[in-house]
BAPAMI-135403 format. One record per residue (C-alpha): residue in one letter; chain; y, x, z. Coordinates in Angstrom, 2 decimals. Each point is the difference from the previous one (the first is absolute). Example, Ala and Ser with C-alpha at 12.3 -4.5 7.8 and 13.67 -1.06 7.14 Angstrom:
   r   c        c2        c1        c3
   A   A     -4.50     12.30      7.80
   S   A      3.44      1.37     -0.66
***
This chain:
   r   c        c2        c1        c3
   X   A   -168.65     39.71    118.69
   X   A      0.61     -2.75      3.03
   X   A      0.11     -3.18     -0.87
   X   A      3.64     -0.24      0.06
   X   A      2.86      2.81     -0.42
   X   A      2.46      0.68      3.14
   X   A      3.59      0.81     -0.92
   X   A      2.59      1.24      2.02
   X   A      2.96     -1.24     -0.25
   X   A      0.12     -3.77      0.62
   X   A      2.91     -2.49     -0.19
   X   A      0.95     -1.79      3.21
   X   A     -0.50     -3.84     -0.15
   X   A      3.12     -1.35     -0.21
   X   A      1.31     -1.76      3.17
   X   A      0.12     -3.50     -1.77
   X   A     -3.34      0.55     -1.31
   X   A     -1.33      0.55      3.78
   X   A      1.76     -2.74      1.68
   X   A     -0.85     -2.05     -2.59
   X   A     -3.50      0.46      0.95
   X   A      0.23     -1.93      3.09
   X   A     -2.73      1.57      1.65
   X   A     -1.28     -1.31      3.66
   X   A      0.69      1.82      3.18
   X   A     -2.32      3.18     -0.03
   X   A     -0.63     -0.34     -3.32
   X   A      1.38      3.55     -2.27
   X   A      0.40      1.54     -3.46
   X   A     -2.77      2.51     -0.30
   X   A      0.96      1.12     -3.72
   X   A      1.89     -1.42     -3.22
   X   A      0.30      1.01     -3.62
   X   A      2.26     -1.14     -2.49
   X   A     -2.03     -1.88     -2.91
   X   A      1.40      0.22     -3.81
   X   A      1.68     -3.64      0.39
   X   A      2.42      1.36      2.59
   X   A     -1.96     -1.85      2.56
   X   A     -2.34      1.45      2.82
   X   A     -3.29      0.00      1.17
   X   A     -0.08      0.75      3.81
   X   A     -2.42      0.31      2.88
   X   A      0.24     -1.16      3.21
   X   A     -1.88      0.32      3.39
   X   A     -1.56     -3.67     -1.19
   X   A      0.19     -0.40     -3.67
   X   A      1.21      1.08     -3.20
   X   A      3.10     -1.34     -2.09
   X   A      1.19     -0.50     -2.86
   X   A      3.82     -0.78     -0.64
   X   A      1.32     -0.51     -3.76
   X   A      3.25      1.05     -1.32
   X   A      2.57     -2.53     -0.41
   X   A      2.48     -0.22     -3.19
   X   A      2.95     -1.99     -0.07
   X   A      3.27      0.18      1.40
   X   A     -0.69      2.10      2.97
   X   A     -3.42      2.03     -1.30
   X   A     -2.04      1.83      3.17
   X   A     -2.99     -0.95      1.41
   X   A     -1.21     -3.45      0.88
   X   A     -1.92     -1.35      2.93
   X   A     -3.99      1.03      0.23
   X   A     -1.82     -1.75     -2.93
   X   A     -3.07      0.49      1.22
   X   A     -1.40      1.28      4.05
   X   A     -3.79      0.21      0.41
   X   A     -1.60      1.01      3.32
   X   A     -2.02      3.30     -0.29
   X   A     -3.44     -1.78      0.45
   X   A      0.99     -2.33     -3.06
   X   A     -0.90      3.32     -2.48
   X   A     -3.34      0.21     -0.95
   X   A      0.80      3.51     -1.37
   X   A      2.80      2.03     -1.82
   X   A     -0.20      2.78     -2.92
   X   A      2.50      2.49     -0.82
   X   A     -0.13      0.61     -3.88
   X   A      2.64      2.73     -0.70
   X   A     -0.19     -0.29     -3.45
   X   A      1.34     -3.76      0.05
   X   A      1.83      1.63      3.65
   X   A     -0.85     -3.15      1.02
   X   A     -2.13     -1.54      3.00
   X   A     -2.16     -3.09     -0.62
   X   A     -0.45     -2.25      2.43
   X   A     -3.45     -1.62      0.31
   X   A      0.48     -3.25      2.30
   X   A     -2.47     -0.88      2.56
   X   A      0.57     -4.24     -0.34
   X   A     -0.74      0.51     -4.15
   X   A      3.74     -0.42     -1.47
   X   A      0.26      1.92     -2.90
   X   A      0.98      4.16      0.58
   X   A      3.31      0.73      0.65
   X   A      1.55      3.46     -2.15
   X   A      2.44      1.98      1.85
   X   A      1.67      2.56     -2.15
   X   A      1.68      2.53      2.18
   X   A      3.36      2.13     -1.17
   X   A     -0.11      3.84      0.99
   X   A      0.37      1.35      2.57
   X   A     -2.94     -2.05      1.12
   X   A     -0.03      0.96      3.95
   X   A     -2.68     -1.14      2.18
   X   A     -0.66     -3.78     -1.29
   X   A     -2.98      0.40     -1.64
   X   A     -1.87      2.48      2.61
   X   A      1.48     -2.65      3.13
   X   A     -1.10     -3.14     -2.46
   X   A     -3.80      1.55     -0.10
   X   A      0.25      1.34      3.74
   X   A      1.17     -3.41      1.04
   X   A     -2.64     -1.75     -1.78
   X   A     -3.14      2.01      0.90
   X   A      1.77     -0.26      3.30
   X   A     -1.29     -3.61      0.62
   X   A     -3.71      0.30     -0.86
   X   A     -2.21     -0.07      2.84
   X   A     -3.45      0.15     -2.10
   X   A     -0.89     -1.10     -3.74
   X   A     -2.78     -0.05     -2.08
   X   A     -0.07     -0.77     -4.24
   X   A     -2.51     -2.29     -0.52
   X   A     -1.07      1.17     -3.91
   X   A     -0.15     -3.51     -2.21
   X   A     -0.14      0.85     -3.60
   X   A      0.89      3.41     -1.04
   X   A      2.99      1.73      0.77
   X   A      0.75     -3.75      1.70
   X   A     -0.65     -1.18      3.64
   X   A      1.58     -0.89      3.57
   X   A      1.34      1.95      2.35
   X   A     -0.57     -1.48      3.29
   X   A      2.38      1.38      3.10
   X   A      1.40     -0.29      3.46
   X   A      3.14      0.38      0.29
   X   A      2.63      0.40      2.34
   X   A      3.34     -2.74     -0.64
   X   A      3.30      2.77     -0.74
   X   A      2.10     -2.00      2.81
   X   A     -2.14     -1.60      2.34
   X   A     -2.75      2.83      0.13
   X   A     -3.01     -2.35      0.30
   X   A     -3.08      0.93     -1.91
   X   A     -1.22     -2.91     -2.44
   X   A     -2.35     -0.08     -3.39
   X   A      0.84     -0.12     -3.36
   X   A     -1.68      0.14     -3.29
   X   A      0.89      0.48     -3.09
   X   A     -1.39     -0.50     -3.35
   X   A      0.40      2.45     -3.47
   X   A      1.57     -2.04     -2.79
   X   A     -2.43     -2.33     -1.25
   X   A     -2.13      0.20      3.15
   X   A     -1.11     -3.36      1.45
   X   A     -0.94      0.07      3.88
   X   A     -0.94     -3.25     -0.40
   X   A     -3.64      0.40     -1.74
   X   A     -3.17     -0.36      2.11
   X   A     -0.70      3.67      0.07
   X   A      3.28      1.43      0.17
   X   A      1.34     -2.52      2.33
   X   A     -3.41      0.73      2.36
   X   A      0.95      3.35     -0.37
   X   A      3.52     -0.08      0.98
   X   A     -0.67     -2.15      3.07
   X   A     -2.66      2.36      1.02
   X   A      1.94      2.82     -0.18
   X   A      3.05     -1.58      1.55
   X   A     -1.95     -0.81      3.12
   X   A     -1.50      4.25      0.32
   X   A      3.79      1.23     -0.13
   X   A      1.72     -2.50      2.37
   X   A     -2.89      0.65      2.29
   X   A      0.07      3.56     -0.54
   X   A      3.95     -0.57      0.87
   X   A     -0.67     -2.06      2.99
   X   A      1.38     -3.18     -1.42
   X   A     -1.51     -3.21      0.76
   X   A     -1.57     -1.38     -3.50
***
């Protein structure tokens, strides 16, 4: 089984939801699904959001609660038994749960594609156990430019002598490797 589950039939994102998007010139919707609240979870050309139902007087859907550029995603799973994506974040915040609403569409394969879309090279650095770094070059989801990142497993410090020499070391290799000046 893939690691999501395509259906057909998918419900057009309302107009208000769209304009209320506010996307930039060039920027489009690649693919939306509905999400349990009655909000959605889209994805653009640059980033994915998130916009929340509102209740109240005149219930629909809100303005975007939440836009993060593609190269802010360390990674994303689909678990279909939760039929939910989690959302590991490059910068540390805490995962993000999407629960998606059938008929799912194409968010979660254009959420991974998108994703896997900006790494250039990267290498895990192994720390203790199932736990390291992942060290990367990346490429920014708007402006194109290739940069580094790292990013540490939960509980992983990059700051200890051996790790951090390690981290530093490896950081140089790949933005060489990339051509970036380090």
């Amino acid at each position: 089984m893939s690691w999501w589950h395509r259906s057909e039939r998918v419900l057009p994102l309302p107009a208000m939801v769209r304009e209320g998007l506010g996307l930039p010139r060039g920027e489009r919707v690649l693919a939306h699904a509905l999400r349990p609240d009655g909000g959605w979870a889209i994805a653009t050309t640059n980033a994915m959001v998130l916009v929340d139902p509102v209740d109240g007087p005149v219930p629909g859907p809100g303005t975007p609660s939440l836009r993060r550029l593609w190269h802010e995603i360390a990674e994303a799973s689909w678990d279909p038994d939760a039929q939910a994506v989690e959302v590991r974040w490059a910068d540390g915040d805490p995962d993000t749960t999407i629960g998606l609403s059938e008929p799912l569409g194409r968010f979660p394969e254009v959420l991974r594609e998108r994703v896997m879309s900006t790494f250039v090279l990267s290498q895990r650095i192994p720390v203790q156990g199932r736990r390291g770094v992942t060290v990367a070059v990346r490429r920014h989801a708007v402006t194109g430019s290739l940069f580094t990142q790292t990013v540490p497993d939960q509980g992983v410090s990059t700051q200890r002598p051996p790790v951090a020499d390690q981290v530093a070391s490896l950081t140089r290799e790949l933005a060489e490797q990339a051509g970036l000046s380090v």
